[in-house]
matplotlib code that plots the C-alpha trace (Angstrom):
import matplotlib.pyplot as plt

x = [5.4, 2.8, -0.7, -1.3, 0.6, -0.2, 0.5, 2.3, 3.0, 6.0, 6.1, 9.8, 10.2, 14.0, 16.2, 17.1, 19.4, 20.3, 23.3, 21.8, 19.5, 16.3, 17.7, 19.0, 16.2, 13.7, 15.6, 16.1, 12.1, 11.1, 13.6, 12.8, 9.1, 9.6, 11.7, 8.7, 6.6, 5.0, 5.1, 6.4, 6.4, 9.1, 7.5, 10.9, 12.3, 15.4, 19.0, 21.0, 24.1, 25.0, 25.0, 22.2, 23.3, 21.3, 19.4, 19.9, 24.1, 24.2, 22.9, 24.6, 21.2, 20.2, 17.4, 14.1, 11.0, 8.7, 10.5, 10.0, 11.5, 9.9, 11.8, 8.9, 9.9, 11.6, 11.5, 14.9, 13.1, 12.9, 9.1, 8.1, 9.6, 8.1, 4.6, 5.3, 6.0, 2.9, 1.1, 2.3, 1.9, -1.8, -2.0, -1.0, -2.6, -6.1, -8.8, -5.2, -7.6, -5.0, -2.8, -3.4, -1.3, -0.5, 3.3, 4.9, 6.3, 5.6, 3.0, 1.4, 0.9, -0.5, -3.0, -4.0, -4.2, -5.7, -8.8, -11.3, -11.9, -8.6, -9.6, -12.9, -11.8, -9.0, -11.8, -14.0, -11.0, -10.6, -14.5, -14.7, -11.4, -13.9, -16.4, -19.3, -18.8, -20.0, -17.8, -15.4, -13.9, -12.9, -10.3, -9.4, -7.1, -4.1, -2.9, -5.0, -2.5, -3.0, -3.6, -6.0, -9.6, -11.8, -14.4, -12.5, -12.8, -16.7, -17.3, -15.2, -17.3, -20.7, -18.8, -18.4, -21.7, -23.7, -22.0, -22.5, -26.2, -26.4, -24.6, -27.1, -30.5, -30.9, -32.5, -30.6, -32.8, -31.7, -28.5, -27.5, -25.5, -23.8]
y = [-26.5, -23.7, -24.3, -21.0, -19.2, -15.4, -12.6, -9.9, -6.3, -4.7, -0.8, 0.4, 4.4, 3.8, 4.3, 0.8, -1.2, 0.9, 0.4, 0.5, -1.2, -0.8, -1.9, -4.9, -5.7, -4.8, -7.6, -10.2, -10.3, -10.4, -12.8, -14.8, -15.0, -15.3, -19.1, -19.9, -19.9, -16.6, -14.3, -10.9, -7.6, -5.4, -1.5, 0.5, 3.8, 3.4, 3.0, 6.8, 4.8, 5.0, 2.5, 0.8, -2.2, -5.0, -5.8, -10.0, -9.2, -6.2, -8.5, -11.8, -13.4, -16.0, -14.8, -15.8, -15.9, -15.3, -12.1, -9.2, -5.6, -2.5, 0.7, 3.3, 6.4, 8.8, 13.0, 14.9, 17.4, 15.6, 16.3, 15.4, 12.1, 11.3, 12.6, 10.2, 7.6, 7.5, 8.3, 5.1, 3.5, 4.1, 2.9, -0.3, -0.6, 0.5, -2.1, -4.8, -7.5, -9.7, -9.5, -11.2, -8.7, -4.8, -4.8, -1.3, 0.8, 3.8, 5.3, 7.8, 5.1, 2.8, 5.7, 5.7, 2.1, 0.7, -1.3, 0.9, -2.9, -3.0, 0.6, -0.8, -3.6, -1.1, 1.1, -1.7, -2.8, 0.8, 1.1, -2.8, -1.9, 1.8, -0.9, 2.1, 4.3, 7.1, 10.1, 8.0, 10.3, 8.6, 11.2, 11.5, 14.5, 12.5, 10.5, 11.0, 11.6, 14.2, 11.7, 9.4, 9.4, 11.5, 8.7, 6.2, 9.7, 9.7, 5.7, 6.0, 8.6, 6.6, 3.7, 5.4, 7.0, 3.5, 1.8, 4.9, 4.4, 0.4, 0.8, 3.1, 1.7, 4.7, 4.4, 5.0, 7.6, 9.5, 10.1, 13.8, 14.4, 17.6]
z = [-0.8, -0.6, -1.1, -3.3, -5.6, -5.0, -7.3, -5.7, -6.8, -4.6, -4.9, -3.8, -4.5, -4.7, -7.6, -8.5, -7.6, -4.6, -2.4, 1.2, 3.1, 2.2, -1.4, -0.4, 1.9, -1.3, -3.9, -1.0, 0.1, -3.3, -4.8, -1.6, -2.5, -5.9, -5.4, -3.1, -6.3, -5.7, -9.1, -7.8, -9.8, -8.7, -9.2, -8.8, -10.7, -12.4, -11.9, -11.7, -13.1, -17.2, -18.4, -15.7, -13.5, -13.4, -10.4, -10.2, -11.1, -8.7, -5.6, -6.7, -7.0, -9.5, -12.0, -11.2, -14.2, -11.2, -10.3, -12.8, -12.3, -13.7, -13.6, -14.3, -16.5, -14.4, -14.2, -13.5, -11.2, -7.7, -6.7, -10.8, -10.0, -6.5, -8.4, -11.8, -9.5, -7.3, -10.8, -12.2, -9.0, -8.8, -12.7, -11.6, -8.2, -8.4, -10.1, -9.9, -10.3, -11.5, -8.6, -4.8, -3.0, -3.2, -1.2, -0.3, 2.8, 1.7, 3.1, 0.8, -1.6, 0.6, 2.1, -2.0, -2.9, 0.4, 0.0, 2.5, 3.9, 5.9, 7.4, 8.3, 10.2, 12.0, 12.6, 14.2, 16.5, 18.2, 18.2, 20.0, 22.2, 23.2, 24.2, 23.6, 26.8, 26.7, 25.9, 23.6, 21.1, 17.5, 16.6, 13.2, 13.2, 13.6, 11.0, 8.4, 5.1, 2.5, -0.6, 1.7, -0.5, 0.5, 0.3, 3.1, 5.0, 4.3, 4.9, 7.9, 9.8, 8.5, 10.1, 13.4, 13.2, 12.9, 15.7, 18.0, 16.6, 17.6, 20.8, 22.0, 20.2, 18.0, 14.7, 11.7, 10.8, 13.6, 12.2, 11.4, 7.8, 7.9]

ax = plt.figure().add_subplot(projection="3d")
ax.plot(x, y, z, "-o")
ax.set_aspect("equal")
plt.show()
């Protein structure tokens, strides 16, 4: 029995059902979550076959009312599909207030939709593992992804910025904005 029932959203750039792993893997976690009592909404692009398979018949798995699938409309042109994907993606994502839980492996879309929170608390962790020695370097030139927000970018360097400040009794005012 779980104590909650969360609402999840599962984003899956993959043409769906798909025959390989990661497809399989996609309809098993979700259907999984779904029979736990979790409502799961299945963000995938649609099936290449005519006419298109259904997901629940394709893996053999029984149909769930807490599992929906949403193919999003779909470009021909490969990079017009990857963009209307992460376009729709974002739709759904940002300002979710009626889901518990943003799901995906991709990365570009999770660089978009993450709550600056969860980069605040990485942040801390590197800046507590540094333990304010002098000379400790917070690079962000690896890593960072094209599509992050500009606005994590900003929050971050204030975030490095005032625990440099506190470790070493500075005022805030002392801080230099370029």
């Amino acid at each position: 029995m779980i104590a909650r029932c969360l609402r999840l959203r599962y984003f899956a750039d993959i043409r769906f059902p798909l025959e390989r792993a990661n497809g399989v893997q996609t309809m098993e976690t979700c259907h999984a979550l779904a029979l736990r009592g979790h409502r799961v909404d299945l963000i995938v692009r649609p099936d290449s076959h005519t006419p298109a398979r259904d997901p629940f018949d394709y893996y053999g798995v029984p149909r769930s009312a807490s599992l929906t699938i949403e193919a999003v409309p779909s470009f021909v042109y490969p990079p017009a599909r990857r963009l209307g994907y992460i376009a729709h993606a974002l739709r759904l994502g940002l300002g979710a207030d009626d889901v518990d839980v943003l799901f995906t492996r991709d990365l570009a879309i999770a660089a978009l939709l993450a709550r600056f929170g969860v980069v605040a608390t990485a942040a801390r962790e590197i800046l507590a593992d540094a333990g304010g020695r002098p000379g400790h370097i917070f690079n962000l030139g690896h890593g960072v992804l094209p599509h992050t927000p500009v606005d994590h970018l900003r929050r971050l360097v204030d975030l490095v910025h005032d625990s440099f400040l506190v470790a070493h009794q500075q005022p805030a005012d002392a801080r230099s904005r370029t």
